[in-house]
C-alpha positions in Angstrom: 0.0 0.0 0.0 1.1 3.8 -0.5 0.7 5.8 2.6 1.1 9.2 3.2 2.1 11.2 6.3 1.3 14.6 5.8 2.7 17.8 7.7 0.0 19.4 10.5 -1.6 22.9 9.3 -3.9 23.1 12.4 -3.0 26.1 14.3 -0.9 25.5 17.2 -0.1 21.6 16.2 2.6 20.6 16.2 2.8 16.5 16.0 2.9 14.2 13.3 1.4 11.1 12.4 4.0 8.7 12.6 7.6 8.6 13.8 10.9 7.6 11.9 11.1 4.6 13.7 7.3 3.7 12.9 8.1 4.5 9.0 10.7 2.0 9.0 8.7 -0.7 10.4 5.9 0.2 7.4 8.5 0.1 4.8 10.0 -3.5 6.3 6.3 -5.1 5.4 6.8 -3.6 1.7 4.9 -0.4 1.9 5.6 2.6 0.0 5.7 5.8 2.9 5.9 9.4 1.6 6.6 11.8 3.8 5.5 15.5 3.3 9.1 17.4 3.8 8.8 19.3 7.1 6.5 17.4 8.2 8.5 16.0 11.3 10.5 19.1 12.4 8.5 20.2 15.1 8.7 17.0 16.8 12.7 16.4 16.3 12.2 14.3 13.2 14.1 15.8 10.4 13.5 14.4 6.5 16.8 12.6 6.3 15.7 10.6 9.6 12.8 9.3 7.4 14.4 9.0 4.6 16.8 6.9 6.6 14.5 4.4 7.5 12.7 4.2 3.6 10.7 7.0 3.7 10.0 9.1 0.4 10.1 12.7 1.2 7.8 15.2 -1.0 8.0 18.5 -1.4 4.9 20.4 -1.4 4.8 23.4 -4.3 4.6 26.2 -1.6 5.5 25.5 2.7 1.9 27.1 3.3 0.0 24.9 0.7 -0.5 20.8 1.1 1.0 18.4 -0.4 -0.6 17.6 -3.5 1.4 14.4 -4.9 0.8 12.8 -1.4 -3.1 13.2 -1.9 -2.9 11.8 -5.0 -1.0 8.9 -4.7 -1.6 7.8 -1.6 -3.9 4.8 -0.6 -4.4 5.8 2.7 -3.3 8.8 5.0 -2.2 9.1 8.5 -2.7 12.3 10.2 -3.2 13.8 13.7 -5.9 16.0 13.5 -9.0 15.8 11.0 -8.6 17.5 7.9 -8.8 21.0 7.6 -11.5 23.0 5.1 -8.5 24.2 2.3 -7.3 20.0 2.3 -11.4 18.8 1.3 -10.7 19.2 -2.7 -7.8 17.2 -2.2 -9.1 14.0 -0.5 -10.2 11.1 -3.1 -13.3 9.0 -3.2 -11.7 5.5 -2.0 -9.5 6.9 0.2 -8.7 5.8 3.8 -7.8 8.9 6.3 -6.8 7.4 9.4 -7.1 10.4 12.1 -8.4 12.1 14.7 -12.0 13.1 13.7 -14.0 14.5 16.1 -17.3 14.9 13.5 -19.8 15.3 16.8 -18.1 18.6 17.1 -18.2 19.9 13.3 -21.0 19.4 10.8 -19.4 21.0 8.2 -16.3 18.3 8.1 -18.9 15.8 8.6 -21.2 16.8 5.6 -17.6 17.5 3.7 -16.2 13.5 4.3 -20.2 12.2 3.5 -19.4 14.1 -0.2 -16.4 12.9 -0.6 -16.9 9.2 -0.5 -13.4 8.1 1.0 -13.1 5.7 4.4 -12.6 7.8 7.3 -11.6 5.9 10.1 -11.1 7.5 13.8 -8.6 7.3 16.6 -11.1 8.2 18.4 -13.2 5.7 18.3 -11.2 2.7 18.0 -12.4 1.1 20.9 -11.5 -2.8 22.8 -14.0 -5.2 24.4 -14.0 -3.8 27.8 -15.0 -0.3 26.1 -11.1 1.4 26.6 -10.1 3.8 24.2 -6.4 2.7 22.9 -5.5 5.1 20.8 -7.1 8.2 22.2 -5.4 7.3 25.5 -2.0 8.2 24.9 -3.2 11.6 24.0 -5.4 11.6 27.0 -2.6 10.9 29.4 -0.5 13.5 28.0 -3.9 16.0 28.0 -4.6 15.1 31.6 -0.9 16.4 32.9 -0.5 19.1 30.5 -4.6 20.6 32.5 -2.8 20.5 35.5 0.4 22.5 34.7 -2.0 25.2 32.2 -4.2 25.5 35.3 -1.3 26.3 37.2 0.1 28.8 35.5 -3.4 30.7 35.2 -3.9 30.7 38.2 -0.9 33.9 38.5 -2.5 36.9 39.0 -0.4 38.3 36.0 -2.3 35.5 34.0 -5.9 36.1 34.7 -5.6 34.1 38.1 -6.1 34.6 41.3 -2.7 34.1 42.8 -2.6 30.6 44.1 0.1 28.0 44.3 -1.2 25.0 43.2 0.5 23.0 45.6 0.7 25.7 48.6 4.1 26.3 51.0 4.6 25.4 54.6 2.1 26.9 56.9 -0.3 27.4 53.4 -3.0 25.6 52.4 -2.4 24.0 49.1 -4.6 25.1 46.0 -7.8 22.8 45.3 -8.5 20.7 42.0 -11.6 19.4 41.1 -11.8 16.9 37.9 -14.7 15.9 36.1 -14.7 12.3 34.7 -12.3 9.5 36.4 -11.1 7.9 32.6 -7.4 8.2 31.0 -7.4 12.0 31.5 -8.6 12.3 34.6 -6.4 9.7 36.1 -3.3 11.7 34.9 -4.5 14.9 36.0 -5.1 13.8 39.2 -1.7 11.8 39.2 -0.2 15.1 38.2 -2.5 17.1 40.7 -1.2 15.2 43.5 2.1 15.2 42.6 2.5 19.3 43.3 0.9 19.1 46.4 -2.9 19.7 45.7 -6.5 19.1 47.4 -7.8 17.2 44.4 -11.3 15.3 43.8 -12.3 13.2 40.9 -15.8 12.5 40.4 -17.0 9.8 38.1 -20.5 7.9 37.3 -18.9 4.6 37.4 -18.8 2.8 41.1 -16.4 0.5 39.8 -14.0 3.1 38.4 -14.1 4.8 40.9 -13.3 2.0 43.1 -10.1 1.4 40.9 -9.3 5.1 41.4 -9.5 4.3 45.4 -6.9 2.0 45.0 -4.5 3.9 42.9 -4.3 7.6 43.6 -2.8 8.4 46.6 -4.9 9.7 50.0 -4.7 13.1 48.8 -7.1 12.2 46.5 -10.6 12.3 47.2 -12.7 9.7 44.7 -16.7 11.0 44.6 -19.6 9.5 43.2 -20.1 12.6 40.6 -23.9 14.2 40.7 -25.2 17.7 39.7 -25.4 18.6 43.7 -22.0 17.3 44.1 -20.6 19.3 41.3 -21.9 22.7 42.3 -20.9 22.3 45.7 -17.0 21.5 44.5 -16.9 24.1 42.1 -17.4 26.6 44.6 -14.3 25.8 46.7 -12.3 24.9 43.2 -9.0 26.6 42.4 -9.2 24.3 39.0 -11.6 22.3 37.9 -11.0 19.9 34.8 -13.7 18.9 32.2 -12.7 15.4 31.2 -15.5 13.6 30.4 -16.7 12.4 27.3 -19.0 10.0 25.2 -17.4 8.2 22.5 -17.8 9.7 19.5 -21.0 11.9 20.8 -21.4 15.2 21.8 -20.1 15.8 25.7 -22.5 16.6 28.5 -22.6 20.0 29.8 -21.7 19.3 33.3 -20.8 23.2 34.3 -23.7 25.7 33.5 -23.3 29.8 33.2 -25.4 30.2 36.1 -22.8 28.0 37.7 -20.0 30.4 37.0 -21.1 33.1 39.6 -20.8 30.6 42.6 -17.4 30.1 41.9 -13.9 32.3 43.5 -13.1 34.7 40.8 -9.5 34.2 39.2 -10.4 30.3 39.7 -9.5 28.1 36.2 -11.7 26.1 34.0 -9.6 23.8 31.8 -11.5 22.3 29.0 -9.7 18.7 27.9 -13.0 17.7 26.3 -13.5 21.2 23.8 -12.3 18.6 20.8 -16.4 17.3 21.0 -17.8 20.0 22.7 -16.8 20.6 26.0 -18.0 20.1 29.9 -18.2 23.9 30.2 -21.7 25.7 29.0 -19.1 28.6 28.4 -16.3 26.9 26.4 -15.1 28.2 23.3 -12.6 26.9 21.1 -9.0 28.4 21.9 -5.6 28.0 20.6 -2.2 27.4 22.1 -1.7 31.4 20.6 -4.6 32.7 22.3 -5.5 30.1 24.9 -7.3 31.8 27.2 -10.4 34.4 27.7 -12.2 35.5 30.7 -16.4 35.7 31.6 -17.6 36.2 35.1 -14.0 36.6 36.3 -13.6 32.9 35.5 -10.4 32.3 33.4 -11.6 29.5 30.5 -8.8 27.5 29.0 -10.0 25.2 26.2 -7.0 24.6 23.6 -8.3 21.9 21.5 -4.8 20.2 20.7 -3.4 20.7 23.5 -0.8 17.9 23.2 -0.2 19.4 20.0 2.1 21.5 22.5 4.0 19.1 23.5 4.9 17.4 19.9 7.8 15.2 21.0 6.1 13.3 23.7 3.0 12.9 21.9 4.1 12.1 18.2 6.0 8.9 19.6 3.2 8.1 22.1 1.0 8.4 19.1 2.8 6.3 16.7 3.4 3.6 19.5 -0.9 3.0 19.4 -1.8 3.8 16.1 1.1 1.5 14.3 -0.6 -1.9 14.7 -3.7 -0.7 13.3 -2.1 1.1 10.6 -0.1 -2.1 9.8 -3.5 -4.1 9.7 -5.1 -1.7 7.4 -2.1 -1.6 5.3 -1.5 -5.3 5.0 -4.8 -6.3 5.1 -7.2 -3.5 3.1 -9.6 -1.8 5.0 -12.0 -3.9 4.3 -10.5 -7.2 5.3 -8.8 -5.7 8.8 -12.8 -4.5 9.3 -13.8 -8.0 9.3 -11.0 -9.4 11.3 -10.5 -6.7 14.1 -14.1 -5.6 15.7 -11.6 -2.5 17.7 -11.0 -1.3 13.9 -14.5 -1.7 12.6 -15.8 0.8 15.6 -13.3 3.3 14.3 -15.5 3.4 10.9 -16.5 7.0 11.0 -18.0 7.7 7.3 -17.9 5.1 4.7 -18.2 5.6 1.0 -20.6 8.6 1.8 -22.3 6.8 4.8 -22.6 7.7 8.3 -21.1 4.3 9.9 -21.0 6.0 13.4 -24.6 5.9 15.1 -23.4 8.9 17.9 -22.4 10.9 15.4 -25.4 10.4 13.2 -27.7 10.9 16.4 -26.3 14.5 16.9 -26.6 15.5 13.0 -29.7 13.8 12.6 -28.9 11.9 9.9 -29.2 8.1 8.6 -26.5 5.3 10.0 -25.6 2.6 8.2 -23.8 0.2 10.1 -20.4 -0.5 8.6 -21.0 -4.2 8.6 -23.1 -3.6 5.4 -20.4 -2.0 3.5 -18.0 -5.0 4.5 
């Protein structure tokens, strides 16, 4: 198969699909890889490192404008984050895009992908038996550490804050965090949380996560049966609290209301993990890593939607180390055939030759779903 790795044009991101070291493992099973030049600067990977390991590296025509050739030749492409508008005229019917998609949270790339007629397959929503996430937990683990140090540094009065130390001094009381959702982010924020120090509570639906959260976070850590009461009472002592709760593929609930905003200590943070579909926060509003922040009832919102994007290095090779055995199956198998074979891959199916093969993300658009077991 020919794959393509194209460079990131998402503001602020800064990862890549696939790592050297990955590439070289593709081109050992026989696989053409191009490589769009540039594409792995930002995450230490220069082209000779993939050209090393069998890559071929294209050049685009222009560094603002996509690669073209790789569009055109390739059989399937491996990116981070979902397409952007300008790349739509450059996808192909047939295609496989193998990527973050996040359609819940954008109709327009949604209605965009149906048009198209290519096989858009999710990270996302790549999901194992016991309903785990593999390949949007790396991402989540490096989201759930990188809330807690954002939410530290907003809470300095220069930044909007209101002049806390997360983890408090001698004789201090520490700052307080408050995390919505126990899953893969919420365990490493509150891993993080408790590392510097802080008063941190994770609330959850599930008893029996939460019972596994009992066992691993330390004492410092209180584990809460989550509830609307239990919410609004938190928030109000919160230095930080930390949306990270989602629904596969759907839309997230709105578990912090407007009205909710004036019970809380002004200069207090709201960090945002789950903006990519939606957010927790009535209030949230996409951001970027260049203008992360923005302020309403004295309550600093930060709700960067690729946020590991900021940490490229970490990520890219966190990334690669989920996504390659998938890749591999689609590339030695065909889509079709590693469908049939691996039940984890056939929940990624996203949109299928102009179907909606995701039911969540046909509830919130209201349109038909056609499971992808009838396209197999």
């Amino acid at each position: 198969m020919i794959i393509g790795i194209l460079k990131e044009r998402k503001p602020g991101e800064y990862r890549v699909a696939m790592s050297p070291a990955g590439v070289e493992i593709m081109t050992q099973e026989g696989h053409t890889v191009l490589v769009e030049k540039g594409a792995g600067e930002a995450s230490g990977f220069e082209d000779i490192d993939y050209a090393q390991k069998g890559a071929e590296v294209v050049d685009p025509p222009a560094a603002s404008e996509a690669a073209p050739e790789i569009f055109r030749r390739s059989e399937m492409l491996l990116k981070v984050r979902e397409p952007q508008s300008f790349e739509y005229k450059l996808l192909q019917k047939d295609q496989v895009c193998f990527s973050y998609l996040h359609l819940a949270n954008s109709a327009e790339l949604t209605h965009s992908l149906t048009r198209i007629g290519g096989v858009n397959i999710a990270y996302e929503t790549v999901q194992k038996a016991d309903g785990s996430l593999p390949l949007l937990k790396p991402m989540s683990e490096v989201s759930g550490a990188m809330a807690v140090q954002q939410g530290a540094k907003y809470l300095e009065m220069a930044q909007g804050g209101h002049g806390v130390l997360l983890g408090g001094v001698p004789g201090v009381d520490p700052g307080m965090v408050v995390i919505l959702g126990g899953g893969s982010v919420g365990l490493s924020a509150a891993k993080t949380a408790c590392g510097w120090g802080a008063k941190v509570y994770v609330l959850d639906v599930n008893l029996d996560r939460l019972r596994y959260l009992s066992d691993v976070l330390p004492a410092s850590c209180f584990v809460v049966m989550s509830s609307p009461a239990t919410i609004r009472d938190l928030i109000t002592r919160a230095d930080i609290v930390i949306g990270a709760t989602l629904v596969p593929g759907s839309k997230c609930p709105i578990l912090v209301t407007r009205e909710m905003l004036k019970t809380m200590k002004k200069g207090a943070v709201l960090v945002d993990v789950a903006i990519d579909q939606g957010g927790n926060f009535e209030t949230s509003k996409e951001t970027t890593h260049d203008a992360p922040t923005y302020v309403i009832d004295g309550i600093v919102h930060y709700a960067v939607s690729n946020m590991p994007g900021a940490l490229p290095r970490t990520s890219t090779v966190a990334l690669t180390n989920a996504t390659l055995p998938y890749a591999l199956q689609i590339a030695n198998k065909g889509w079709k055939r590693a469908m049939k074979e691996n039940l984890e891959l056939r929940r990624g199916a996203n949109v299928v030759k102009g179907k909606l093969t995701y039911k969540a993300v046909a509830d919130v658009f209201g349109l038909e779903y056609v499971p992808i077991e009838e396209l197999l």
